[in-house]
Steps between C-alpha positions, in 0.01 A plus 500: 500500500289339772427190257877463451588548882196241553690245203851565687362378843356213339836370367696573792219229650511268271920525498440447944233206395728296300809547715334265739541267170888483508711278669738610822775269604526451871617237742394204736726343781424133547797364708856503312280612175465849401178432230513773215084548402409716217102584526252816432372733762159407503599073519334380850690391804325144413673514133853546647431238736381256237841575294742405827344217551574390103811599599579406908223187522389683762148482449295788536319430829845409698676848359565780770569799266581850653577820382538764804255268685327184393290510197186368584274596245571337175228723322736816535720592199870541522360913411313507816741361721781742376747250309724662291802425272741375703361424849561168650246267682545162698315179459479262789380153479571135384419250281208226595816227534680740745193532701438130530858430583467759808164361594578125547807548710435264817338607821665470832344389802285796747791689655433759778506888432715437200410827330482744803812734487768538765512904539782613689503738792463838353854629713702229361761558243273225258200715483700825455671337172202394402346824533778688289493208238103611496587867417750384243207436268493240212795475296434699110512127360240387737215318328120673578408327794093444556286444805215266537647272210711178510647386153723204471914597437582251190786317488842593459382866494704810687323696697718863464462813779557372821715615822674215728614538876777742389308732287693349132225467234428151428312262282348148583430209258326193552695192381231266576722209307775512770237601769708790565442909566763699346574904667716683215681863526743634269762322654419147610178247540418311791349195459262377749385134500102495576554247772709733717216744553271392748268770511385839353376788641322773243435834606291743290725836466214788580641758369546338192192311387533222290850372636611328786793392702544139472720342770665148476546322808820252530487380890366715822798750431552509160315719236547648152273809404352601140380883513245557241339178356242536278167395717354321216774224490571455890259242545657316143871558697373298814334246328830446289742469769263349753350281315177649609332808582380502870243760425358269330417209788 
């Protein structure tokens, strides 16, 4: 009896052992592309990376690829990190070309406290939208937003998850080939020529790591808000419509 118990437990091992063997079908969000990746349990974060670049030109070393947080380790197996059939995961990053073409955009002249933030008085009715845009939270299509990280936007991409001014979810995408920003709801896009912004404030969102409220400037008065920009691509967004990145002087 024992020996058979003993033989029983040994299968049910070897049937756990090889499950790690067969292929799940899962997800990866890469801008307007939903990627459909078929892989085993026990393939590395390294081997998934290796296939979206075959597949994105993203090479390996420029990919941002997060799952719950961002996956850092590519030793880990899709097992350990808890990937399962079905469950999506989002891959920031761009191509070598994209990179260059952000990186060689010209560089303005030294201008003064360019990239210090105007707050507004606490009391006023400006900091008191702000504040309830804040405890809005990012929109469900909101893109993971990371700290500590700056990754160029490529071209001609939307950017979805965002709040204007008057709290309607938006979208912005970079039409570098018209040098224009365009701000899209359900109902209508705005499109805003690069040369009428003359400056832009960015405000990390604290309660919210990893996004940040991005404010274009249009004249001493005027002003159009973005609630909940990714932090990764602000500095990409200011380098775009500026035509460089004051942080960066």
């Amino acid at each position: 009896i024992n020996a058979e118990y003993m033989g029983s437990r040994e299968c049910g091992f070897g049937r756990i052992k090889n499950m790690v063997d067969v292929p799940i079908e899962f997800t990866v969000k890469f801008g307007k592309q939903t990627i459909t990746v078929s892989r085993a349990l026990d393939s590395k974060v390294s081997e998934l990376k290796l296939e979206l670049e075959q597949r994105t030109g993203i090479p390996t070393f420029m990919q941002r690829l997060m799952y719950k947080v961002q996956l850092k380790d590519d030793t880990k197996t899709l097992q350990e990190l808890g990937i399962k059939p079905g469950h999506k995961l989002m891959l920031v990053g761009s191509t070598v070309e994209d990179a260059v073409k952000v990186n060689t955009l010209p560089v303005a002249p030294v201008l003064e406290d360019v990239t210090k933030p105007t707050l507004p008085d606490p009391d006023s009715h400006q900091a008191k939208q702000q504040q309830k845009m804040f405890q809005m939270g990012p929109p469900a299509d909101a893109m993971v937003g990371i700290q500590n990280i700056q990754d160029p936007i490529p071209p001609n991409t939307s950017l979805p998850g965002m709040y204007n001014g008057t709290g309607d979810r938006v979208r912005i995408t970079i039409k570098s080939g018209i040098n224009e920003l365009w701000i899209s709801s359900n109902t209508n896009t705005q499109k805003l020529p690069f040369g009428q912004v003359t400056d832009i404030d960015i405000t990390p969102i604290t309660d919210h790591p990893g996004y940040s409220l991005v404010t274009l400037k249009m004249g001493p008065t005027h002003t159009l808000p973005l609630y909940f920009v990714p932090s990764q691509y602000t500095r990409s967004l200011k380098t775009y419509i500026l035509g460089y990145d004051p942080t960066m002087l």
